[in-house]
MARBA-3410 file (N, C-alpha, C, O; in Angstrom, 1 decimal):
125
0.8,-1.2,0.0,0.0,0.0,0.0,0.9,1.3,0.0,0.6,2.2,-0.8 ~ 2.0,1.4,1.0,2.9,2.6,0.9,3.7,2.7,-0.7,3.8,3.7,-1.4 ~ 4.1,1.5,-0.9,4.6,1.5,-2.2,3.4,2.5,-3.6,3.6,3.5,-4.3 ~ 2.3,1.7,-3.5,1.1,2.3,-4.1,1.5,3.5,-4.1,2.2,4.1,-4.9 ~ 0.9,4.1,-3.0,0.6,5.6,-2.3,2.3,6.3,-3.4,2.4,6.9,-4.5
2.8,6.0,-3.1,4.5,6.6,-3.4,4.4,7.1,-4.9,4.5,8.2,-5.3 ~ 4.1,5.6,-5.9,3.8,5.9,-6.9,2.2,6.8,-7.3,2.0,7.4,-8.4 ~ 1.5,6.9,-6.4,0.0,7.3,-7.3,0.5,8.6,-7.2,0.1,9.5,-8.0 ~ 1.4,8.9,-6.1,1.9,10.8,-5.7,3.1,11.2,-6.2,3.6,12.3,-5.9 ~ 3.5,10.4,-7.0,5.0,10.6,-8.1,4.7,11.7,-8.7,5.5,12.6,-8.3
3.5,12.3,-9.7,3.5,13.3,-10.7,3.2,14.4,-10.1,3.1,15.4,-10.8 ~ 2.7,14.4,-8.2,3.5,15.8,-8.2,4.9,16.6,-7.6,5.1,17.7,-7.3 ~ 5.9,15.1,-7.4,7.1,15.6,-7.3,7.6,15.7,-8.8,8.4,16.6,-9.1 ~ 7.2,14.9,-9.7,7.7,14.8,-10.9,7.4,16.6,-11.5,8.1,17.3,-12.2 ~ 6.3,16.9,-11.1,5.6,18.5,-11.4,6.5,19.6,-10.7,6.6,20.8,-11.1
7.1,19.1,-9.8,8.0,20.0,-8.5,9.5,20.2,-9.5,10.1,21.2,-9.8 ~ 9.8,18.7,-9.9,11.1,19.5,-10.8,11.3,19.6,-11.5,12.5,19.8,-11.8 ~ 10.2,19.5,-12.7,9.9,20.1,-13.6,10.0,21.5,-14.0,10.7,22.1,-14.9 ~ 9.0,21.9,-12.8,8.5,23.2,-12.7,10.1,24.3,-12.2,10.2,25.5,-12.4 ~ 11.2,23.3,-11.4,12.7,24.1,-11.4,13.6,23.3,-12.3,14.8,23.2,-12.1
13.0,22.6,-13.2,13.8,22.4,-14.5,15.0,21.4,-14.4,16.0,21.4,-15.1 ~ 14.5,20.4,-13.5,15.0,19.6,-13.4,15.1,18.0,-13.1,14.1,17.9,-12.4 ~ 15.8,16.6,-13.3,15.7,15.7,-13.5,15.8,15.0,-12.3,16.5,15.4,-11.4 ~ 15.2,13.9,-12.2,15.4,13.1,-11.1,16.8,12.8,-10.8,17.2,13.3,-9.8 ~ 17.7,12.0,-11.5,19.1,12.6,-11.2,19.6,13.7,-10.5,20.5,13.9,-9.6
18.9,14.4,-11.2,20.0,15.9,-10.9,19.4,16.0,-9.2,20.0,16.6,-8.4 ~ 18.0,15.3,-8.8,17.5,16.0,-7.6,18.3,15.2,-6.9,18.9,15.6,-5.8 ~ 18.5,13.9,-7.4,19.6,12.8,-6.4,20.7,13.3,-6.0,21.2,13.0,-4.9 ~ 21.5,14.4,-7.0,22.6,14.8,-6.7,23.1,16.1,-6.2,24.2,16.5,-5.9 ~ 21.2,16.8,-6.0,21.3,18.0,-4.9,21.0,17.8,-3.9,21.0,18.7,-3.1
20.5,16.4,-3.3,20.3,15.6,-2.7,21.4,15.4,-1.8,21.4,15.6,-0.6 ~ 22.4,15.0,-2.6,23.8,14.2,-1.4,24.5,15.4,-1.4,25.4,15.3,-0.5 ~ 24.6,16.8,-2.1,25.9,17.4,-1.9,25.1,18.4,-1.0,23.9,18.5,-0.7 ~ 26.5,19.4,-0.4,26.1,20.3,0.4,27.2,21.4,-0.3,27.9,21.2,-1.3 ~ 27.2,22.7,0.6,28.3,23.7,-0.1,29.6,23.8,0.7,30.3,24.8,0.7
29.8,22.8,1.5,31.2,22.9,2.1,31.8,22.2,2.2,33.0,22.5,1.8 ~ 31.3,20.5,2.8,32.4,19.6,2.8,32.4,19.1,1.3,33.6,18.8,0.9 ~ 31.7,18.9,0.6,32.5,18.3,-0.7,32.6,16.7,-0.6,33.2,16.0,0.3 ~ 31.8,16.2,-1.8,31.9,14.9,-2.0,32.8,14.3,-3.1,32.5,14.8,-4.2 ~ 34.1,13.2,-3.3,34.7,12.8,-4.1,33.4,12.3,-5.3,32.3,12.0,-4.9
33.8,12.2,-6.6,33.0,11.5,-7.5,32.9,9.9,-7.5,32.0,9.3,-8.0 ~ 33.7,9.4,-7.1,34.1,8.0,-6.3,33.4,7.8,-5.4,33.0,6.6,-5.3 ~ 33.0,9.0,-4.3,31.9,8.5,-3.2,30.3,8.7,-3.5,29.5,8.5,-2.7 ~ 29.8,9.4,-5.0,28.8,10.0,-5.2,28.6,9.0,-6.5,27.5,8.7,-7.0 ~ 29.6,8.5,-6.9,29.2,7.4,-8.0,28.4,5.6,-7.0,27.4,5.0,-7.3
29.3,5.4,-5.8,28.8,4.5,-4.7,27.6,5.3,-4.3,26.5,4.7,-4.6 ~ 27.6,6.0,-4.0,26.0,6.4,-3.3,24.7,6.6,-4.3,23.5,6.6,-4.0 ~ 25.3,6.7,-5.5,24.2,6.5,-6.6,24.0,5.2,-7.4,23.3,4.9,-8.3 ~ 24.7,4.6,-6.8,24.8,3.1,-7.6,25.2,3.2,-9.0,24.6,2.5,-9.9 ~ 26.0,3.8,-9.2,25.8,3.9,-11.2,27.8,4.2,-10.8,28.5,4.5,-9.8
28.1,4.0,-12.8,29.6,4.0,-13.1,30.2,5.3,-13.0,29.3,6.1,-13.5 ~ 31.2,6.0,-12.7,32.0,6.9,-12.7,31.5,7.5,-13.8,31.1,8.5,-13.4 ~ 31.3,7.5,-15.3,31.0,8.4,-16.1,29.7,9.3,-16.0,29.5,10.5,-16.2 ~ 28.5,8.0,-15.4,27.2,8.5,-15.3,27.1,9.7,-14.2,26.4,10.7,-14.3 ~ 28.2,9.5,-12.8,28.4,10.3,-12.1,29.2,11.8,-12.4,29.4,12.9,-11.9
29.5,11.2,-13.5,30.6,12.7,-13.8,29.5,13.3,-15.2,29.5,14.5,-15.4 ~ 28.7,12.6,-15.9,27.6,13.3,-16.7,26.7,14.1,-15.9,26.3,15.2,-16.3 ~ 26.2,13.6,-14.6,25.1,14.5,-13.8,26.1,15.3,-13.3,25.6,16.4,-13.8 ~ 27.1,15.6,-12.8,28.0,16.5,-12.2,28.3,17.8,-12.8,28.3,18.9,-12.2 ~ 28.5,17.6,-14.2,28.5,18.2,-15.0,27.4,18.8,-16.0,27.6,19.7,-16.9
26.2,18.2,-15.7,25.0,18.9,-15.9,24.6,20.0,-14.8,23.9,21.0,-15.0 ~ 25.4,19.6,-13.4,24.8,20.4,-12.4,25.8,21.9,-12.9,25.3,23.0,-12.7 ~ 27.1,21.8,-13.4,28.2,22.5,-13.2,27.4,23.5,-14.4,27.2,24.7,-14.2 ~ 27.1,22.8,-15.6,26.5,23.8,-16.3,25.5,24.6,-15.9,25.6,25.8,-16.2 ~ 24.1,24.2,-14.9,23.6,24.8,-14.4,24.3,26.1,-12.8,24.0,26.6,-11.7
25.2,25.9,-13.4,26.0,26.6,-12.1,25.2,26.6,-10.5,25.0,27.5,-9.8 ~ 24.8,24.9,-10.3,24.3,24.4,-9.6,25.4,24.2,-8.4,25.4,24.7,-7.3 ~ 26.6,23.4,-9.1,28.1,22.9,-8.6,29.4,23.5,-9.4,29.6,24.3,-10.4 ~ 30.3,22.7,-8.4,31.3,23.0,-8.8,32.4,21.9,-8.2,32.4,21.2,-7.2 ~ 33.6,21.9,-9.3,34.3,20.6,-8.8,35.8,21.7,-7.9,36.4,22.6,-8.3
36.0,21.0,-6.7,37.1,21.9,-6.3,38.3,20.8,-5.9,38.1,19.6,-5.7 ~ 39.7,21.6,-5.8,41.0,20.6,-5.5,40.6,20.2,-4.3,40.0,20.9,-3.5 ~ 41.0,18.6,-4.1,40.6,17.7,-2.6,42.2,18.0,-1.8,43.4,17.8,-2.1 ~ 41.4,18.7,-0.5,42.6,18.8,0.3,44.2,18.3,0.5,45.4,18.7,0.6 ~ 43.4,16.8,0.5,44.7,15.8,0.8,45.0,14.7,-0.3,45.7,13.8,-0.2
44.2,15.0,-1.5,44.4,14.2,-2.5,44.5,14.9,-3.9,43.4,15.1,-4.6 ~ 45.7,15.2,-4.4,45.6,15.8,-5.7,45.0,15.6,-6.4,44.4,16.5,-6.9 ~ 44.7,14.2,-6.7,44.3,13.0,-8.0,42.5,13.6,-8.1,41.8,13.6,-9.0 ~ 42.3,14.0,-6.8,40.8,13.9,-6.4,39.9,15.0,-6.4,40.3,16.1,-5.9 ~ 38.8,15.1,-6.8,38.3,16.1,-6.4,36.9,16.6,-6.2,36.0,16.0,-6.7
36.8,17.7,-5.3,35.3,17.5,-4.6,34.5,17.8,-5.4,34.9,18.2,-6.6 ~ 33.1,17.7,-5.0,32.4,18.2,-5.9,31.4,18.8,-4.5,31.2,18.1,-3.4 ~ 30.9,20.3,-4.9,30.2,21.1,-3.9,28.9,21.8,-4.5,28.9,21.8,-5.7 ~ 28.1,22.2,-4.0,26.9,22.9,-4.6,27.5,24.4,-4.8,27.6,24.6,-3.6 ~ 27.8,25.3,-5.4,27.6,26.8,-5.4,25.9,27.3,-4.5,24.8,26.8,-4.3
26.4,28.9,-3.9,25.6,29.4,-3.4,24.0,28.6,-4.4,23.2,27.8,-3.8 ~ 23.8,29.2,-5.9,22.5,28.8,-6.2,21.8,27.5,-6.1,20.6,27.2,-6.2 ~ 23.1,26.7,-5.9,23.0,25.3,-5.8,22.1,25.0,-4.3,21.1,24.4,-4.1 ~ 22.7,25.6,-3.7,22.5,25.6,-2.1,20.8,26.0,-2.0,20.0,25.4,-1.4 ~ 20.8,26.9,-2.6,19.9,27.5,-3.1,18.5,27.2,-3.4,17.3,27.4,-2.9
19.2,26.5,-4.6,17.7,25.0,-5.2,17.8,23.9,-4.2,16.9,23.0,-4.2 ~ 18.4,23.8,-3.8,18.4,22.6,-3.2,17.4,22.9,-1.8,16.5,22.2,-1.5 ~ 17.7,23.9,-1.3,16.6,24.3,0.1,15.3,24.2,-0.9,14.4,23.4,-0.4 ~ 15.0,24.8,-2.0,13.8,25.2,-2.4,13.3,23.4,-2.8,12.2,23.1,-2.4 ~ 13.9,22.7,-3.3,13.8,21.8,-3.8,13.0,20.7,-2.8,11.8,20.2,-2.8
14.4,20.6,-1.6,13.6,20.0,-0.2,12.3,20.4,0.2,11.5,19.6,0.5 ~ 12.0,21.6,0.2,11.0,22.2,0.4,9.6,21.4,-0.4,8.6,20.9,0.0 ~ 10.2,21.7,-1.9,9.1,20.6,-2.8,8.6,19.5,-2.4,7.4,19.2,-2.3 ~ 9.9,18.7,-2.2,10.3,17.6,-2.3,9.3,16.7,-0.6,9.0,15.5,-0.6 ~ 9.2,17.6,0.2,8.6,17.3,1.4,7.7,17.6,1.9,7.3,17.2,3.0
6.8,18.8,0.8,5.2,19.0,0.7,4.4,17.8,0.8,4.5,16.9,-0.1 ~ 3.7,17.8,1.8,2.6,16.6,1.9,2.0,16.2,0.8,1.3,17.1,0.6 ~ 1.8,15.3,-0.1,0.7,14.9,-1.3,-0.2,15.2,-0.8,-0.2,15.4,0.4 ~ -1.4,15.4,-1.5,-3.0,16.0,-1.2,-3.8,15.0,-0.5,-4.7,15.2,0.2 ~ -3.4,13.6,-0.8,-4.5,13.0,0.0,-4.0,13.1,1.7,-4.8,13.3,2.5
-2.7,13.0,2.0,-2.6,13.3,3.2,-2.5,14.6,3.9,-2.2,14.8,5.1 ~ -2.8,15.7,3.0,-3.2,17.1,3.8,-4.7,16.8,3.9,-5.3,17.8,4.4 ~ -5.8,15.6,3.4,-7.2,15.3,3.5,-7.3,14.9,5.0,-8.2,15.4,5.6 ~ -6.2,13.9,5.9,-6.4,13.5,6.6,-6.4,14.0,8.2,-5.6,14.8,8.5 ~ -7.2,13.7,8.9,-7.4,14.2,10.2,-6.3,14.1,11.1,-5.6,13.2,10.7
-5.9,14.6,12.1,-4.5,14.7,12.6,-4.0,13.5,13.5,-2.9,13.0,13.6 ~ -5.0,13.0,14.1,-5.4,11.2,14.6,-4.7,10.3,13.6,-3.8,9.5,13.7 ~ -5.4,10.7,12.4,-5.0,9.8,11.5,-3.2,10.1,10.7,-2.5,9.3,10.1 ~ -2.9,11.1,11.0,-1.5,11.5,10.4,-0.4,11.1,11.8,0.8,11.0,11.7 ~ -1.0,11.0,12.8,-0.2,10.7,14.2,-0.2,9.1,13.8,0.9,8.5,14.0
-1.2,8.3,13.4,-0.8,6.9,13.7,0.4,6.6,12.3,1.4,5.9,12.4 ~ -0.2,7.4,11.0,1.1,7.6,10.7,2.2,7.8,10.6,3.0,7.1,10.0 ~ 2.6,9.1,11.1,3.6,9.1,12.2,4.4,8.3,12.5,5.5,8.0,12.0 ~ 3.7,7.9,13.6,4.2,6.8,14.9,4.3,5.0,14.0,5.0,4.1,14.6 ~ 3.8,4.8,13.1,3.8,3.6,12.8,5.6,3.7,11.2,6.4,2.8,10.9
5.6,5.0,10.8,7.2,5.3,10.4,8.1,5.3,11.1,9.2,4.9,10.7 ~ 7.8,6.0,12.5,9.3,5.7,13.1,9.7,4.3,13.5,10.5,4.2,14.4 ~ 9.2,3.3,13.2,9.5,2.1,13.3,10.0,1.9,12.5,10.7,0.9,12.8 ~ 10.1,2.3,10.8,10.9,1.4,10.1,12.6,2.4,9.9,12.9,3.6,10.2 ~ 13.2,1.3,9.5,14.4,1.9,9.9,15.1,2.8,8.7,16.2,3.3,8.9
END
């Protein structure tokens, strides 16, 4: 049923980044970064499950959107971070924001009913 629910309420996060012009990917990947510590492409290619190129095509779509940026890794020449820029930072609050507007059937539901759901999520891990 949660599975259901997830999918029947897809088209209006699909509408959310649309509407700021952008791709499920790219949300995965404003998703893991932040604008300071900086993620290797090595550790963003593991956290996305996909090959080093696929990680360095979304990276570089963000870079075009002057979303990100890749910067020198402190302690490793060879390496390098990848960070959000201020607007990155940016969309990304606005995005979360989207991203965690209640779907409409559960702004329908009475507050009883949003507490048992609640309380029956923090059980899963």
């Amino acid at each position: 049923m949660m599975f259901d629910f997830l999918i029947r309420t897809r088209p209006e996060r699909d509408t959310a980044l649309a509407e700021l012009g952008l791709t499920a990917n790219e949300y995965k990947a404003l998703h893991s970064l932040d604008a300071t510590s900086g993620r290797t492409m090595k550790e963003l290619a593991a956290e996305w499950r996909c090959d080093a190129s696929t990680a360095t095509w979304t990276v570089d779509r963000l870079q075009r959107l002057d979303l990100a940026e890749r910067r020198t890794h402190p302690t490793d020449r060879r390496a390098r971070l990848v960070v959000l820029t201020p607007q990155g930072a940016a969309m990304r609050a606005e995005l979360m924001r989207a991203m965690y507007a209640p779907p409409a059937e559960l702004r329908e539901l009475d507050a009883a009913s949003l507490r048992t759901i609640r309380d029956a999520a923090t059980l899963l891990p």
